[in-house]
N, C-alpha and C positions, 0 to 999 in steps of 0.2 A: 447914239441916238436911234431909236426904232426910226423906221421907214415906211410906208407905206407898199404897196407892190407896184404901185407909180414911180418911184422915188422920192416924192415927196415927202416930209417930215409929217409922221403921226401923230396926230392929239394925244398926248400922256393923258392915261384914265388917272383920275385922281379919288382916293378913296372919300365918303363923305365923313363928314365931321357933325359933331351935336348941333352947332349950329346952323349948318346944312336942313337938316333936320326939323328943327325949328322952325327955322325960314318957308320952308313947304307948308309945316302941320297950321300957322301961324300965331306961333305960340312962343313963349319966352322961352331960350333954354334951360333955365330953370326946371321950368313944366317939362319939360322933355326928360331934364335929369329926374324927375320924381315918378313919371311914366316907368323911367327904366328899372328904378330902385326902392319904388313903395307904388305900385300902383293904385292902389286902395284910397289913397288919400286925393283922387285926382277924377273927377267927373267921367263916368262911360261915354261922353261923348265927346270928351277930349280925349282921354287916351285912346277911344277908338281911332280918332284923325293921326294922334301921335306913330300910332301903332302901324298905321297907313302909309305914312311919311317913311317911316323906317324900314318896312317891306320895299315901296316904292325906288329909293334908292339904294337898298342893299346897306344899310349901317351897320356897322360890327363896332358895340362899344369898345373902347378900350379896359380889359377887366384890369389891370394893375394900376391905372387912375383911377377906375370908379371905388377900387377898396382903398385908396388913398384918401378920397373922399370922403364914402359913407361908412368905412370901417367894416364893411362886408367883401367877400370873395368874389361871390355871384356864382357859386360853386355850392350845390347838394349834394346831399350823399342817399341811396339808396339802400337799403340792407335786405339781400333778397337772397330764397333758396330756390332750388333746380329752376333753373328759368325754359327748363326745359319743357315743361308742362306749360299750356295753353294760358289757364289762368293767371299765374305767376308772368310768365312772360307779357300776354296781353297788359297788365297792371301796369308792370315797370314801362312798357311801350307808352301806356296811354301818359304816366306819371313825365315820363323825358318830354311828352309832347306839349304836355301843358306846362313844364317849365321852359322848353323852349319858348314857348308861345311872349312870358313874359322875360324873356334873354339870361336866365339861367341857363349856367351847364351842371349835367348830373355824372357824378363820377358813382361806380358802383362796387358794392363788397359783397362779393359772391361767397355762400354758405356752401358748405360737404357737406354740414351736419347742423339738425335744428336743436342746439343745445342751449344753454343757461350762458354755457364760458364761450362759444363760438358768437354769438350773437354780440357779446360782449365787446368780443376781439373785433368782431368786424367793424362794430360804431367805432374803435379805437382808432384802426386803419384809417378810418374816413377823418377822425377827427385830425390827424396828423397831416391830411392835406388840406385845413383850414375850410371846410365847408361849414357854412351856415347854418344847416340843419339837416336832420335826419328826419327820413322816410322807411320805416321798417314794414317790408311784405316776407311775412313770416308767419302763414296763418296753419299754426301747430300748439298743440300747449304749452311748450316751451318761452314759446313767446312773452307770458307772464312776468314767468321766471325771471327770463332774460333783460327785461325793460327794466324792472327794479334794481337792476346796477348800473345805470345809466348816468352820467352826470347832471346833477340839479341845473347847470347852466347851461345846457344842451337843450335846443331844440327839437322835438321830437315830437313825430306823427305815428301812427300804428294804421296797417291796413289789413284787416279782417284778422287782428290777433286774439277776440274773444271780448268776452262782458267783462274780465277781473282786471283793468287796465286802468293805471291812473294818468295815461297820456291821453290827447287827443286822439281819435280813432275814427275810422269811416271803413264802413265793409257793405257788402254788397247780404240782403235780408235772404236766405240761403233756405230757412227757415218756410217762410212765404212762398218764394221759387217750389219747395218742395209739394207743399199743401197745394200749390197752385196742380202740379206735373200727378200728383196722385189724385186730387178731387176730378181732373178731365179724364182718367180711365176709371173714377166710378162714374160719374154721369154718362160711360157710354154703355152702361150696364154690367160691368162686372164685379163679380162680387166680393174680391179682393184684389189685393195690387202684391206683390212679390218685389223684393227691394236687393240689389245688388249695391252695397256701399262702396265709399272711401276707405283708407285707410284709418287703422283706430288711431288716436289722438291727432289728430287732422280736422283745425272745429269748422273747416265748411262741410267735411263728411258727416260728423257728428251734427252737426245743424241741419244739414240733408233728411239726414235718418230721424231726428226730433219733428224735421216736418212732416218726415210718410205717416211717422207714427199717429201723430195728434190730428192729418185725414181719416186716419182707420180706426178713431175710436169709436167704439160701439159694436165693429166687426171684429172680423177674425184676424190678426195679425200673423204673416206666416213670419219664421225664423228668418232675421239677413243673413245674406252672404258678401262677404268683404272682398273685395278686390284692390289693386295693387295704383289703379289709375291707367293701366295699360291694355291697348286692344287684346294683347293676349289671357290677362287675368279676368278679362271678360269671355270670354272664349271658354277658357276652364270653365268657369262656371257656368255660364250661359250650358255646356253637357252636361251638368248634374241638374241643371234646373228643365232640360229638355226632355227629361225622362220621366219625367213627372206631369200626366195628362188635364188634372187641375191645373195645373200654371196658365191663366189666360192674358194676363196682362201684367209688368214687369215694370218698374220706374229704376235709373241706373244714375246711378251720382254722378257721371260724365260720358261725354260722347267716343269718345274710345272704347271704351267699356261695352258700352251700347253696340258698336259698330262687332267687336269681336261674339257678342253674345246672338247678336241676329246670324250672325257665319253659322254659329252651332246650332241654333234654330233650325237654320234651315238643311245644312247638312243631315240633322235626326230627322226630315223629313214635314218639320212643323212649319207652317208660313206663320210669314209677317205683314200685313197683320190681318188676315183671315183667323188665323188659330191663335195668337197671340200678338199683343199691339204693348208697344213696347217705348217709353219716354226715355230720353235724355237729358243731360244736362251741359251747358257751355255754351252750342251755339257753335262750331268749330265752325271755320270757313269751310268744309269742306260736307257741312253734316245733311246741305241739301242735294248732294250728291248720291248720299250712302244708298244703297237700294233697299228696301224703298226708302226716298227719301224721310229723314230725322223727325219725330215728334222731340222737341227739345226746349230746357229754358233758357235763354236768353240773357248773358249780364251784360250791362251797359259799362263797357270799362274807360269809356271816352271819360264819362261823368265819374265815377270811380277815380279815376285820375285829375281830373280837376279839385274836384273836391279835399281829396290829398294834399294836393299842393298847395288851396286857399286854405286849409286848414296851418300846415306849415309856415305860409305867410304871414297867418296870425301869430303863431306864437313866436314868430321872427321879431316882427314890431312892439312886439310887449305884453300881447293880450295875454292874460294867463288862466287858462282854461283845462277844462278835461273834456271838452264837448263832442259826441258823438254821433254820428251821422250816417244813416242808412242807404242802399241806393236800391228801389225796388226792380225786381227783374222781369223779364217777361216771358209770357209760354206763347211758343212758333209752333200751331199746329202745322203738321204735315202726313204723309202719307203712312207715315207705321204706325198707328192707332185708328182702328175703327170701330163703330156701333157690334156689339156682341150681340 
């Protein structure tokens, strides 16, 4: 028997139960089992008390009852490459949070390679540990490919895999972001923009570079330069583009990019942004640091991930859809772009 450090005999914690639960939210257990396992079907202002209850006392359903019950796991699957990268990681972060939120767990299938057969494999793995449905962040052209080998009984969402997609899809308008980050260095007067890309078949790079391009119609579009997503590939190029006394303003598909391109800016002697002002793209936690502080766009991945997930929760329950969903982003003026 536990003790107290009096000697006395201590209160056993006892863990709570559904009806526990209930009993707080004031609701039937019933409502509480349909809060946990179809929220949709159940008033926001009940499940919000429900949801209340459950924080409040620390409930941890039982998952090998509740799939007794409603024939689900309570278990997602993820399917995601290099989570290494900002965006990709941010996604899967936001995605775990918002199934958390309604007591899902996400198990995850980590890619090497963005292929047709890999992508494939990975939904397989996840399928073998009985999750409910799939979340695929895979936003490369392959993605296409890959979803059309999918199981018809498979639930399944796409996050930023492109327009040729017959699953449910939500990706962040990359496109918009872009127009947005190149129409704020022409309205500070210059007379082009200069574009340091993504990777080629990578469609938020390709969706990046579609947006410089369709700000700059009418002017002069100079030639991109492609980069790799890493401070250094920005670096490299950031000295070929430094050497060059036209270049007065520069839009960069990511904030790493950006961050090694301003190094070589200023190394050749050019400021930022006196001589040249210079956008990014992400938003990195770190990008209001960068000296000078990040001109950058901004994704909402909180929303990004929700969305994700209400989207998979439909096609959980039956709906059967291909509907697709944009999340618009935002431009953080800051210190490395100014009036020319």
């Amino acid at each position: 028997m536990t003790t107290s450090s009096g000697g006395e005999p201590a209160e056993r914690t006892k863990a709570a139960v559904l009806e526990d639960v209930a009993g707080l939210a004031g609701v039937s257990a019933m409502t509480v089992s349909r809060v946990l396992n179809a929220p949709e079907k159940v008033r926001p202002e009940t499940r919000a008390r429900v949801l209340a209850a459950v924080q409040e006392l620390g409930y941890r359903p039982n998952f090998a009852a509740r799939s007794l019950v409603t024939g689900r796991s309570g278990v997602l699957g993820v399917v995601s490459f290099d989570t290494t990268l900002y965006g990709p990681a941010s996604t899967l972060y936001a995605i775990e949070r918002a199934a958390r939120e309604h007591d899902y767990l996400v198990n995850i299938a980590s890619l090497e390679a963005m292929t047709r057969r890999s992508i494939a494999e990975g939904v397989d793995r996840l399928r073998q540990q009985s999750v409910d449905g799939v979340i695929v962040i895979v936003p490369h052209e392959s993605a296409a490919d890959g979803l059309r080998d999918l199981p018809p009984d498979l639930p399944v969402v796409d996050v930023g895999g492109g327009e040729r997609l017959s699953v449910p899809a939500v990706a962040v308008d990359h496109h918009a972001g872009a127009v947005r980050a190149t129409r704020h260095l022409l309205e500070l007067g210059h007379e082009t923009v200069h574009h340091l890309s993504g990777p080629a078949n990578w469609i938020d790079a390709n969706n990046r570079m579609q947006g410089w391009r369709h700000a700059l119609r009418g002017r002069e579009i100079p030639p991109p330069l492609a980069g790799d997503w890493s401070a250094n590939s920005g670096y490299e190029q950031g000295k070929r583009l430094s050497r060059d006394p036209s270049v007065t303003a520069v839009f960069v598909a990511n904030d790493p990019m950006a961050l090694g391109l301003m190094r070589a800016f200023r190394e050749a002697g050019r400021r930022v942004p006196e001589d040249v002002s210079v956008v990014g793209y992400d938003d990195v936690p770190e990008a209001a640091h960068f000296w000078p502080p990040l001109t950058t766009v901004r994704q909402n991945f909180a929303t990004l991930g929700r969305q994700a997930f209400q989207l998979l929760l439909n096609r959980m329950v039956g709906h059967d859809t291909s509907e697709r969903r944009t999340v618009e982003p935002e431009l953080v003026v800051r210190e490395s772009t100014s009036r020319r």
